[in-house]
ZADRENLUM-126468 format. One record per residue (C-alpha): x, z, y; residue number from 1. Coordinates in steps of 0.001 Angstrom, whole numbers, plus 500000, padded with zeros to 6 digits. Layout:
BEGIN
X; Z; Y; NUM
...
//
This chain:
BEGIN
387361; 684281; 566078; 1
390088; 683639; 568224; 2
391652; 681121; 570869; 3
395253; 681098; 569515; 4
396768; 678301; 568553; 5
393479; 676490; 569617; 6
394334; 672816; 571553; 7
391901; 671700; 574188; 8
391646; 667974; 574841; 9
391797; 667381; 578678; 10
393234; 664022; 579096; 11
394334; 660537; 577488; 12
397097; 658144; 578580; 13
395209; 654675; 579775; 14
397225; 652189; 580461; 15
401072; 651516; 582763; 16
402270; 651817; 586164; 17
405120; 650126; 587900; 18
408263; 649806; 585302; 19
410455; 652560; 585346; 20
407692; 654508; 582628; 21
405270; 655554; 584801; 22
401747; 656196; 582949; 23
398042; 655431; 584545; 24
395913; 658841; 583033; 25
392610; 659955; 582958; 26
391879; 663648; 583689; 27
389129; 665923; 582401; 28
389867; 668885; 584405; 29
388199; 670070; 587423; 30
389629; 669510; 589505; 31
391356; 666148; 587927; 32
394582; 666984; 589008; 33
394907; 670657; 587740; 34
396488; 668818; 584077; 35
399152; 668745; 585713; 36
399196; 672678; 585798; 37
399152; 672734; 582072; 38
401687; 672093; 580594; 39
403248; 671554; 577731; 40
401194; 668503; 577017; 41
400695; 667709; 573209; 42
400058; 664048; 572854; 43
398438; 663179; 570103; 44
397499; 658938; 568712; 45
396004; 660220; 564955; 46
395493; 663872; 563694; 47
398714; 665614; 562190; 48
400947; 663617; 564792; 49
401945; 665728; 568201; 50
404393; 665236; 570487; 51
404982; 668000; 572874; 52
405891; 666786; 576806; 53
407296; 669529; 578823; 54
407993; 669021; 582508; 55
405311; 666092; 583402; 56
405079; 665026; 586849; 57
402041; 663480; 588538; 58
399706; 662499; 591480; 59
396609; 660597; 592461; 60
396768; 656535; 592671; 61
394211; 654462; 593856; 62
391371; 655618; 592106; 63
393162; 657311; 589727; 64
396056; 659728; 588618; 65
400063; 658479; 587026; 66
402357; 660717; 585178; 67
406139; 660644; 584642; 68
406748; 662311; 581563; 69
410754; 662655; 582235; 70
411531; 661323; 578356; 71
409829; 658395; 579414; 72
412002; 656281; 581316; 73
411160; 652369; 580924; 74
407981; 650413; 580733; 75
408294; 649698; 576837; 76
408634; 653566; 575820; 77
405309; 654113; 578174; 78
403447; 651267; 576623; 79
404293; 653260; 572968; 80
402002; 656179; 574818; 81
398890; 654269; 576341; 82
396183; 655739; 573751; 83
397292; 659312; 573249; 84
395408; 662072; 573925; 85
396870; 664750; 576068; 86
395925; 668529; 574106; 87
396984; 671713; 575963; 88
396986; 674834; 574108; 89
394041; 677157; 575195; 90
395738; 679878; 576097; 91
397168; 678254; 579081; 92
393720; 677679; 580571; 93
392284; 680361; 582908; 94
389536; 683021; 581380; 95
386090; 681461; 581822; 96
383678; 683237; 584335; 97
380976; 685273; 583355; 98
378205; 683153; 580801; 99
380686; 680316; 580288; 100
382739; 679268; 578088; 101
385132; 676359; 576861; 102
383809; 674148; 573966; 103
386541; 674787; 571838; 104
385980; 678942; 571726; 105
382589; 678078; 570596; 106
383134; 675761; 567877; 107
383275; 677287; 564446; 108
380400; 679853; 565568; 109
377326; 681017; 563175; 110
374080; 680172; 564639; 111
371250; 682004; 563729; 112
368072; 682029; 565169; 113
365990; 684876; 567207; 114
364963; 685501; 563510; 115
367912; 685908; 561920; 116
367628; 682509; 560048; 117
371230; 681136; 559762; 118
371739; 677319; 561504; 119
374851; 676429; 560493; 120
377962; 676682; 562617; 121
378974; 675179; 565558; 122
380601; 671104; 564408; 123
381375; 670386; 568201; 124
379095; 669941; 571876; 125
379157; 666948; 573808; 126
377727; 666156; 577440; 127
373865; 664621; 578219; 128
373485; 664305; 581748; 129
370685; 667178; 581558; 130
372911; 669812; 579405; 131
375105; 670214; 577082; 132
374029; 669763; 573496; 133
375364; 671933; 570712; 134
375626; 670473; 567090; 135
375471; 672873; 564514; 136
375529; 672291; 560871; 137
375053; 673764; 558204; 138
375999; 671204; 555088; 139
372763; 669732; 554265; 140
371753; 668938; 558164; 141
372552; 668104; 561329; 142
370614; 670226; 564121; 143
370765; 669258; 568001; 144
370146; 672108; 570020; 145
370415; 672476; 574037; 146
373117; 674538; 575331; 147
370597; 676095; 577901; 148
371368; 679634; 577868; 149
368369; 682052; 578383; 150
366077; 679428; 577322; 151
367257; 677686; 573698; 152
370663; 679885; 573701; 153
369830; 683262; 573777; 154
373254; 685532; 573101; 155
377146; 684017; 572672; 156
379707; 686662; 570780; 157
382939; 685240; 570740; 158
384116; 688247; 568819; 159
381952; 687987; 566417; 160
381622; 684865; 566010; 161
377700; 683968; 566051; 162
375170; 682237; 568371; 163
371753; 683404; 568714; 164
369506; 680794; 569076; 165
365694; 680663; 570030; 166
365180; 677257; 567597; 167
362657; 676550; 565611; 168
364732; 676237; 561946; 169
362436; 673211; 560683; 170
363182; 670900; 563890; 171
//
C-alpha cells in the first residue's frame, strides 16, 4: 500500500479576522504552526469538492493562528471558507521516526491476530487521552483495539499491508 496521492487532514478554517480576508485557523500539526510549511493546501467543505491554495501566509494571534490565502482578498470571499478543511498531500510531510506512523498510512491495513485470524482492515484511529484506538472492520463488526504497540499491536508492515494484532477475535 502506498502514500501517493494520500491527503492528510491537518487543519480547518474557523471563523474571520480583520476585513481585508484574513482567516482565524485551527492547526493540527506539531508544532501548530508547521501548516504553514505545507503547502499546497486542499480545502475541502463536502467530499469530491477541493480547492487547492498555493502560497498561504500565516502567524500566531492571540490564542490562535490567521492565514492569508492571497486569492482571498475581502471579508465576504473569507466568510465563503470558514468550515473547510485544510488536506495536504502526504507526501509533503516528513518520514515518520522509527515505530510511528501517520494515521492515514495505516488505514486500509489487514489485521490479523497473533493467530493468524483476520480482523478486518483498518476503517480509521481516533485519539483517547490514554492511546490511540484503532477501528478495524471487517463487514459484519466493528472491533476497538488499542494502538499500544508491543502490548495489543504487535508488528505494522506498511508494505504489505497487514497489522498483527495480539486481540482476542471474540471481544
Amino acid at each position: 500500500m502506498t502514500a501517493a496521492g494520500r491527503r492528510v487532514l491537518v487543519g480547518r478554517i474557523v471563523g474571520l479576522y480583520g476585513v481585508q480576508g484574513w482567516l482565524k485557523i485551527e492547526s493540527w500539526t506539531e508544532p501548530r504552526m508547521r501548516i504553514f510549511d505545507y503547502q499546497p493546501w486542499l480545502l475541502s467543505s463536502a467530499p469530491g469538492t477541493e480547492l487547492e491554495v498555493k502560497g498561504v501566509k500565516g502567524r500566531p494571534q492571540g490564542k490562535g493562528l490567521v492565514a492569508f490565502l492571497p486569492e482571498v482578498t475581502d471579508r465576504e470571499q473569507a466568510a465563503a471558507l470558514i468550515g473547510h478543511d485544510i488536506y495536504v498531500a502526504r507526501e509533503q510531510l516528513p518520514p515518520p521516526g522509527k515505530d510511528e506512523y501517520y494515521w492515514v498510512d495505516l488505514e486500509g491495513l489487514e489485521v490479523v491476530t497473533t493467530e493468524g485470524v483476520v480482523l478486518g482492515r483498518v476503517a480509521h484511529l481516533f485519539a483517547t487521552g490514554a492511546n490511540d484506538v484503532v477501528v478495524v472492520r471487517d463487514g459484519e463488526r466493528e472491533r476497538l483495539v488499542p494502538f499500544v504497540q508491543g502490548s495489543y499491536v504487535r508488528s505494522v508492515d506498511l508494505s504489505g499491508g497487514r497489522m498483527v494484532v495480539d486481540w482476542d477475535p471474540e471481544f
